[in-house]
N, C-alpha and C positions, 0 to 999 in steps of 0.2 A: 504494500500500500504506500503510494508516496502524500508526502508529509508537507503541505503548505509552509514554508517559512519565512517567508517574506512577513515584515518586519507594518506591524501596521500604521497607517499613515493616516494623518490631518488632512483632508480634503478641504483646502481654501477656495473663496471666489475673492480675486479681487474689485472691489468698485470706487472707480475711479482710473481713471488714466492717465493723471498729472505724470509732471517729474518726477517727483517722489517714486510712486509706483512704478514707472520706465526703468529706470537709473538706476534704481538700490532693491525693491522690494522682489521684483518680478525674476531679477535675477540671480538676488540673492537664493531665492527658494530650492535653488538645486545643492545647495549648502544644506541644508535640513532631511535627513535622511528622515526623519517622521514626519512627513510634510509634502503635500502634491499638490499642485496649480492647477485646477478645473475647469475655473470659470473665471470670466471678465466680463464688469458690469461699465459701459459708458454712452454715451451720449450722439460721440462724434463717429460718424461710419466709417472713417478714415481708420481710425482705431480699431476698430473694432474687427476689421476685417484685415488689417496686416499685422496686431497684436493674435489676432488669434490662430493666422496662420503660424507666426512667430513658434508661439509655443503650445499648438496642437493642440486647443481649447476653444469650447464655445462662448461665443462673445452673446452678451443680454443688452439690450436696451434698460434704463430706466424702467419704461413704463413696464417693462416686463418683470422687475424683480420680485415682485408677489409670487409667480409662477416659479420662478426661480428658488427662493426664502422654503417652499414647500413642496418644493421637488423631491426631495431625500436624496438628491446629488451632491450635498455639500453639508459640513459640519461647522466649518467656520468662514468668518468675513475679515477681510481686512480693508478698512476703514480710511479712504483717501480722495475723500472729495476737498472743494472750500471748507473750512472751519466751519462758516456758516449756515453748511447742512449737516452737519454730523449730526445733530440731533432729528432731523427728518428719515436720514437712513437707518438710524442704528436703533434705534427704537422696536421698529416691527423686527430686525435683525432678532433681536434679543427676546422681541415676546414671544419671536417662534422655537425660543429656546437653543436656538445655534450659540455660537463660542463667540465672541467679535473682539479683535485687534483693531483700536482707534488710532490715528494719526493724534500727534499731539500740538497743539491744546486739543483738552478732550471735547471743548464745544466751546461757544462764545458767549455763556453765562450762566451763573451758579444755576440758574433754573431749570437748563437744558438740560446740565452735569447730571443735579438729582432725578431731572425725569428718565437720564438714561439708567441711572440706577434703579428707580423702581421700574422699567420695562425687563432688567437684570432679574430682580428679586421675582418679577412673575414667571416670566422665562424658566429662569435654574442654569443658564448658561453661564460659563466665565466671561469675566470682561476685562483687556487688558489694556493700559494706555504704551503709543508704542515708543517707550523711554527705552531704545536700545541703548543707551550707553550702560543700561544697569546690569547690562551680561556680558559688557567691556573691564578685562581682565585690570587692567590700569585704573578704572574709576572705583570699581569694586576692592582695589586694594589699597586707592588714597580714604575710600570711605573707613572700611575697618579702620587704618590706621589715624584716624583721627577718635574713633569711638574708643579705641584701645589707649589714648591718651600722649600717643607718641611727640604733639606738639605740644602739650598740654593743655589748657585753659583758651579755649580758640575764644577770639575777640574781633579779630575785622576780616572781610573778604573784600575782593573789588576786582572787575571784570570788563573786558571789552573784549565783542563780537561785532565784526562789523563786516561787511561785502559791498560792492558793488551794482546794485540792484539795478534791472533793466525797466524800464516805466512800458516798456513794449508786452511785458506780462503782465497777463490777466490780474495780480494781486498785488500792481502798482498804481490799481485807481480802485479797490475795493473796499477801506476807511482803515480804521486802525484794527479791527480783527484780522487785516491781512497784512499789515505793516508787522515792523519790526520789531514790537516788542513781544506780539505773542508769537511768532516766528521764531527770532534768535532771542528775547528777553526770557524763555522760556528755559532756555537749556543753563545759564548762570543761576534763574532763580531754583531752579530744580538739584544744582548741585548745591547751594549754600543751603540752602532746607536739608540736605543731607550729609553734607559734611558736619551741620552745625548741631544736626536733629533734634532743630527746633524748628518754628513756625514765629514767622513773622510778628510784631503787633501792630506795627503802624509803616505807611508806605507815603514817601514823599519823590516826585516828578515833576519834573521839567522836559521840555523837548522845542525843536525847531526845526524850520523849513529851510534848507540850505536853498541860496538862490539859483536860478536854473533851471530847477531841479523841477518836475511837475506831478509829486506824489499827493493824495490828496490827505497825507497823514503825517505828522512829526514824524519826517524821516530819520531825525537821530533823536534819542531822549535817554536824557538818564535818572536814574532810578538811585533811591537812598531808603533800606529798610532796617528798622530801629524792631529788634528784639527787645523782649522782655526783661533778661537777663541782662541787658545790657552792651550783646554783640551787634556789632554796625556791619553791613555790605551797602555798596556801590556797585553798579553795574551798568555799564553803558552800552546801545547798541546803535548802529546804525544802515540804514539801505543808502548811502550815499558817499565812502570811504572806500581806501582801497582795502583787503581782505585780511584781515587779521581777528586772531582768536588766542586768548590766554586768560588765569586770571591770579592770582596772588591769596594765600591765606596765610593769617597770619593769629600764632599761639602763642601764652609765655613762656615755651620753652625751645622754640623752631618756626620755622616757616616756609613756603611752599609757593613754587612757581610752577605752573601747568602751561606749556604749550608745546603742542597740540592739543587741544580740551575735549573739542564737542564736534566738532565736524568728523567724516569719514571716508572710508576708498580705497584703494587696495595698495595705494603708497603711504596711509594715513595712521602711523601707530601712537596712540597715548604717550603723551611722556611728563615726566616733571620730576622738579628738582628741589630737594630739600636742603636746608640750611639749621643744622642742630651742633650745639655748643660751638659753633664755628664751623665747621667741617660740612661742606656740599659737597652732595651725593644726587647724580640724577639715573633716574628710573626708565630707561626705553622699551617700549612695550613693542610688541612687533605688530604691522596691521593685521587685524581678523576682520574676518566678515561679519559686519555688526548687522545686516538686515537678516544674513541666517539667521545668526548665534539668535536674537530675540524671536525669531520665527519657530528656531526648533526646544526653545524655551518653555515658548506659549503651547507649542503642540504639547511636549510633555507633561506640560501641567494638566492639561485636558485627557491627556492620556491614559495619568496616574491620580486623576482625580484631587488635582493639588490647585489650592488659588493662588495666582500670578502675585507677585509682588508689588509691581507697579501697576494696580487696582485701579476700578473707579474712583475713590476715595481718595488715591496718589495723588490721578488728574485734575478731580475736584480744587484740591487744598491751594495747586500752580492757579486753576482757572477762578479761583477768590482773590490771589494776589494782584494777577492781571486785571480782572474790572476795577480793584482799586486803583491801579495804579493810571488806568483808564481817566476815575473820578477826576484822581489828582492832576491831571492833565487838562481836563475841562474846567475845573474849579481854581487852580493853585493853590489849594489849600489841603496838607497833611490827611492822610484819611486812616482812620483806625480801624485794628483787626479784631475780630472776636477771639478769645484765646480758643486753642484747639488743643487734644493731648495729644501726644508724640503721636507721629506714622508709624508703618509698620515701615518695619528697617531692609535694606537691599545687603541683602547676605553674599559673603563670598561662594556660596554653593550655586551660583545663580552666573557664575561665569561661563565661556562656551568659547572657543579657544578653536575658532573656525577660520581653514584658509580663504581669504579674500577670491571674489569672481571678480574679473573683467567689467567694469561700468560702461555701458553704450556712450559713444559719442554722442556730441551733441547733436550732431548729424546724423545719427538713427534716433533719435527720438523722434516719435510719429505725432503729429502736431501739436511741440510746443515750442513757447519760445521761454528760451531757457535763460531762469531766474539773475545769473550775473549779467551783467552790461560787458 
C-alpha cells in the first residue's frame, strides 16, 4: 500500500495585486514548504490574466469573492489591498471562518480594527497582522536582548525612515492613511512598543509639505511619544528624501544603532551595532526571506493550532497610535493614550531563517507604478 507523505499545506488566495503582493508576497510563497498559492483576487484584467498564468492559479474578480470565500478551495487570505479596504474584505474573510494575513496597518481606525476582531471571534479563524520583521532573526534577537536587560534601563529611541516616493502612484494622492506615517511610521512605532514593551501615553506631531512636491498629505512628519514610565522616542519619516532607514536606542548601561532596520530583499540582512562599557560590537544578520519566513509562520500556527503572535490586538494597539498621531496633526495639540497592559511578546521561537527569492523587476511588475520616484 503506498503511503501519502506529502507534507500538508496552507492553501492561500491572495487579494490584491499591489507591489506588495508582486514583489515580496507572491514570490516569496515558494519559500514556505507548508504553504500553496491558489488563488488571486483583483480588479485589473491585466493582472489577473498574466498573474495567473505566472503562477498557474485562478484569478477572481472582486465581485466574485463571495463565490470564492465559500468554495472550500482555500483556507487562508492574504490581505493587500489600500489600507482603506481592509476592513470591507477581511470581515466576510473571517466570518467565513478562513485564516487571514492582513497587510499592515491593520485598517485605518480603531473601529475597523475591532470590527475585524469581532468578525474573528464569530468566524474561529486566526488573524494575523503581517509584521514580518517579527520572524526576522536580527529583530527577534535585538528584542530579547533588551527584555533580558542587556542595555539596561532603556530610556530614548529615535528613528528615521524615509524614501523617495513617486506622486505617479496610486497612494501619493490618497490622504494621510496612504502617506507616510502609517506606511513607514509604522515599522519604528512597532519596534519601540517592542523593544520598550510598553505602550505609549501620549503622542505629539508635526509634519510638512516640502515644496514641489504634490502629495496631498504631510509628506514628512515627525513624531515624539512620551511613555508613562518616562521613556521618550522620536521618529521621523518621510515620502520626499532620499532612502535611508536606521534608528538608535539608547539604555543606562549601552546603546544600539540599527541599520539596516525595516526594509527587505535578498541583499537586505538586519544589522546593528552595540556600544556597552565602551566596546562596539556589530551584529550582521544574513538576508532571509522575510515574506516566507512570516508566511510559513502563519501556516504553522494554523497548522498546529497555535495563535500568531502579531495578532489583531498587535495591529490594533500601532492603529491607536497612528489616528492619534493623525489628531495631532490636525489639531497641534498633544493627544493622550489610554493606558493598555503589556502585549503579548514576539519570542525568539518565532524566527525562520529562510533563503531569500529573487524580487521581480520593476519591469515585471504587471500594472504598477512603483512606489520610489
Amino acid at each position: 500500500m503506498s503511503r501519502n507523505t506529502e507534507k500538508p499545506r496552507v492553501r492561500y488566495a491572495v487579494i490584491g495585486g499591489g507591489q506588495i503582493a508582486q514583489q515580496a508576497f507572491m514570490p516569496g510563497m515558494a519559500r514556505a514548504s507548508n504553504s500553496t498559492l491558489v488563488a488571486l483576487v483583483t480588479g485589473d484584467p491585466q493582472k489577473a490574466g498574466r498573474l495567473a498564468t505566472r503562477y498557474d492559479i485562478p484569478a477572481y474578480h472582486y465581485d466574485d469573492l463571495p463565490e470564492l470565500i465559500h468554495s472550500g478551495d482555500i483556507d487562508a487570505v492574504y490581505l493587500a489591498t489600500p489600507n482603506a479596504l481592509h476592513r470591507r474584505y477581511a470581515v466576510p474573510v473571517l466570518e467565513a471562518g478562513l485564516h487571514l494575513m492582513v497587510e499592515k496597518p491593520m485598517a485605518t481606525s480603531v473601529e475597523d480594527c475591532e470590527a475585524m476582531l469581532e468578525a474573528q471571534r464569530r468566524g474561529g479563524g486566526r488573524l494575523m497582522v503581517a509584521y514580518r520583521l517579527h520572524c526576522e532573526p536580527g529583530t527577534l534577537e535585538l528584542i530579547s536582548r533588551c527584555r533580558n536587560g542587556d542595555f539596561g534601563h532603556l530610556m530614548a529611541f529615535t528613528s528615521i525612515f524615509g524614501q523617495n516616493f513617486s506622486e505617479a502612484n496610486h497612494r501619493g494622492h490618497s490622504g494621510y492613511w496612504s502617506g507616510p506615517v502609517p506606511d513607514m511610521g509604522t515599522y519604528p512605532l512597532n519596534a519601540v512598543r517592542n523593544l520598550f514593551a510598553r505602550e505609549p501615553a501620549e503622542v505629539h506631531a508635526v509634519g510638512s509639505r516640502t515644496p514641489g512636491r504634490g502629495f496631498n498629505f504631510d509628506d514628512t512628519v515627525s513624531v515624539t511619544l512620551r511613555f508613562a514610565e518616562g521613556q521618550m522616542a522620536q521618529f521621523l519619516v518621510s515620502y520626499a528624501c532620499a532612502p535611508v532607514e536606521n534608528f538608535t536606542l539608547t539604555g543606562n548601561r549601552g546603546s544600539v544603532l540599527a541599520t539596516p532596520c525595516y526594509m527587505f530583499g535578498p541583499d537586505v540582512g538586519i544589522t546593528y551595532t552595540t556600544t556597552l562599557d565602551g566596546r562596539k560590537e556589530t551584529r550582521r544578520h544574513d538576508p532571509v526571506e522575510q515574506f516566507g519566513g512570516e508566511i510559513a509562520y502563519f501556516s504553522d500556527c494554523i497548522l498546529h493550532g497555535h495563535d500568531p503572535e502579531p495578532d489583531g490586538d498587535e495591529g490594533l494597539r500601532d492603529v491607536r497610535v497612528l489616528a492619534a498621531i493623525e489628531r495631532a496633526l490636525l489639531t497641534g495639540q498633544p493627544q493622550a493614550l489610554a493606558p493598555m497592559p503589556p502585549a503579548r511578546v514576539a519570542l525568539p521561537d518565532q524566527v525562520m531563517a529562510l533563503p531569500p527569492v529573487r524580487e521581480p523587476r520593476a519591469d515585471e511588475l504587471i500594472g504598477i507604478v512603483p512606489q520610489s520616484a
